[in-house]
C-alpha positions in Angstrom: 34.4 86.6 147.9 33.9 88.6 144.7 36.7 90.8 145.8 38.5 87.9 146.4 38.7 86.9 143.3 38.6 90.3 141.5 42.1 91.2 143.6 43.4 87.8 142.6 42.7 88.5 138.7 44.1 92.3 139.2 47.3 90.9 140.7 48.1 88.4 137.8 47.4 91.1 135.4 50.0 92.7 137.2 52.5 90.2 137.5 51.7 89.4 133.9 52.5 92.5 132.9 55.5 92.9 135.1 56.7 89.8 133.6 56.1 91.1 130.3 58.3 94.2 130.8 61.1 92.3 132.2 61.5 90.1 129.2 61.4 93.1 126.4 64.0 94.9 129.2 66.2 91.8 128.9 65.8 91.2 125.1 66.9 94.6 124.6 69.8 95.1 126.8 71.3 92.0 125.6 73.9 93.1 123.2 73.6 91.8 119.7 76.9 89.5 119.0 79.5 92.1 117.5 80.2 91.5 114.1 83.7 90.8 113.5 85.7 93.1 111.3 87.6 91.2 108.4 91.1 92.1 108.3 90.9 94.5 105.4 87.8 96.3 107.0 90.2 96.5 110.0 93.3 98.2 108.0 90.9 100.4 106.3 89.7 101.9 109.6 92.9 102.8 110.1 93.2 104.7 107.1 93.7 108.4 105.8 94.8 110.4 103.2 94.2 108.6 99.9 94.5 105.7 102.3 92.1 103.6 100.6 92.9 104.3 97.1 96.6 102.8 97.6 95.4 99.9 99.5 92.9 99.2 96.1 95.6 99.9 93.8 97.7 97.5 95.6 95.2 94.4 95.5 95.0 95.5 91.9 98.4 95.0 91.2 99.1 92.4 93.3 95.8 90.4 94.5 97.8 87.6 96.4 100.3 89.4 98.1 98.3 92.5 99.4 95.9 89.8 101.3 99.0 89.1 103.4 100.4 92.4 104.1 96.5 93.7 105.4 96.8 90.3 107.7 100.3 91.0 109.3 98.7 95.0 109.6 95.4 93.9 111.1 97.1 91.5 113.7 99.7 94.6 114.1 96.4 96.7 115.1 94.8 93.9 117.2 97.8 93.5 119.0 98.3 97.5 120.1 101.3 97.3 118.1 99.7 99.8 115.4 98.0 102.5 117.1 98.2 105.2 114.8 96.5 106.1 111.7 98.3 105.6 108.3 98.5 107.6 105.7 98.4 106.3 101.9 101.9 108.0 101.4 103.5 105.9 104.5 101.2 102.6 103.2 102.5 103.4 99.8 105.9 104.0 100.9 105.4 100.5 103.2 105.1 98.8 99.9 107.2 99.8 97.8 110.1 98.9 101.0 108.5 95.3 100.5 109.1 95.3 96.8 105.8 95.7 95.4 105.9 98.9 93.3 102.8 100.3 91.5 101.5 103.2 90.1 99.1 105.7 91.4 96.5 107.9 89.9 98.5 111.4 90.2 97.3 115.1 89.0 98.2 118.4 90.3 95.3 120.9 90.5 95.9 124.4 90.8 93.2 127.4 91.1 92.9 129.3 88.2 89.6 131.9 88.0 88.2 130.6 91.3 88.1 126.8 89.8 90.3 124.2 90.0 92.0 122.8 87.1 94.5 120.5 86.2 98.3 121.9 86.4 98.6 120.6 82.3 95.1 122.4 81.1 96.6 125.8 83.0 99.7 125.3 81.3 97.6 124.6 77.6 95.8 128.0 78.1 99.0 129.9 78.8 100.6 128.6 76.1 97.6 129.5 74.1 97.1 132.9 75.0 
């Protein structure tokens, strides 16, 4: 009868711990719930080339119209509509079509003794030496 009863414990132990391996299983294949991307996190992703600079500049310059353009983009992307990237001359360009004109950060660098300096600082030292 001792046997009995030592069999019965060692087969709720197991069962216990089977049980106990199913659930942490379960808890972690269950996907968390995917965060949904706001529409400007959205856009961004779809950005390259000084993408993201124009896109700031742009809610800089105009803060309640840019809001609208990133929606009508993201639902664009959503849809399949908008597959490739974009680059921050054709967003750029896409704005100024709309009206919205702004002005970008702009400088020309050019190598000069293995360094890169601005085109206007090359053109100081030539004129200088």
């Amino acid at each position: 009868m001792e046997e009995d009863n030592e069999l019965k414990l060692l087969e709720q132990r197991k069962l216990a711990e089977m049980k106990r391996r199913i659930t942490a299983t379960s808890v972690s294949t269950q996907k968390a719930p995917k965060e949904e991307k706001t529409p400007r996190q959205l856009v961004e992703g779809m950005l390259y080339d000084r993408g993201t600079e124009v896109l700031d500049s742009a809610y800089a310059y105009f803060p309640e119209q840019t809001p609208k353009i990133v929606d009508e983009l993201a639902a664009m992307v959503k849809d399949g509509r908008l597959a490739d990237k974009i680059s921050g001359g054709e967003l750029y360009s896409l704005f100024r079509q709309i009206g919205l004109r702004f002005n970008l950060k702009t400088s020309i660098k050019v190598q000069d003794r293995g360094k890169l300096v601005d085109l206007s600082e090359k053109l100081k030292r030539k004129e200088e030496g």
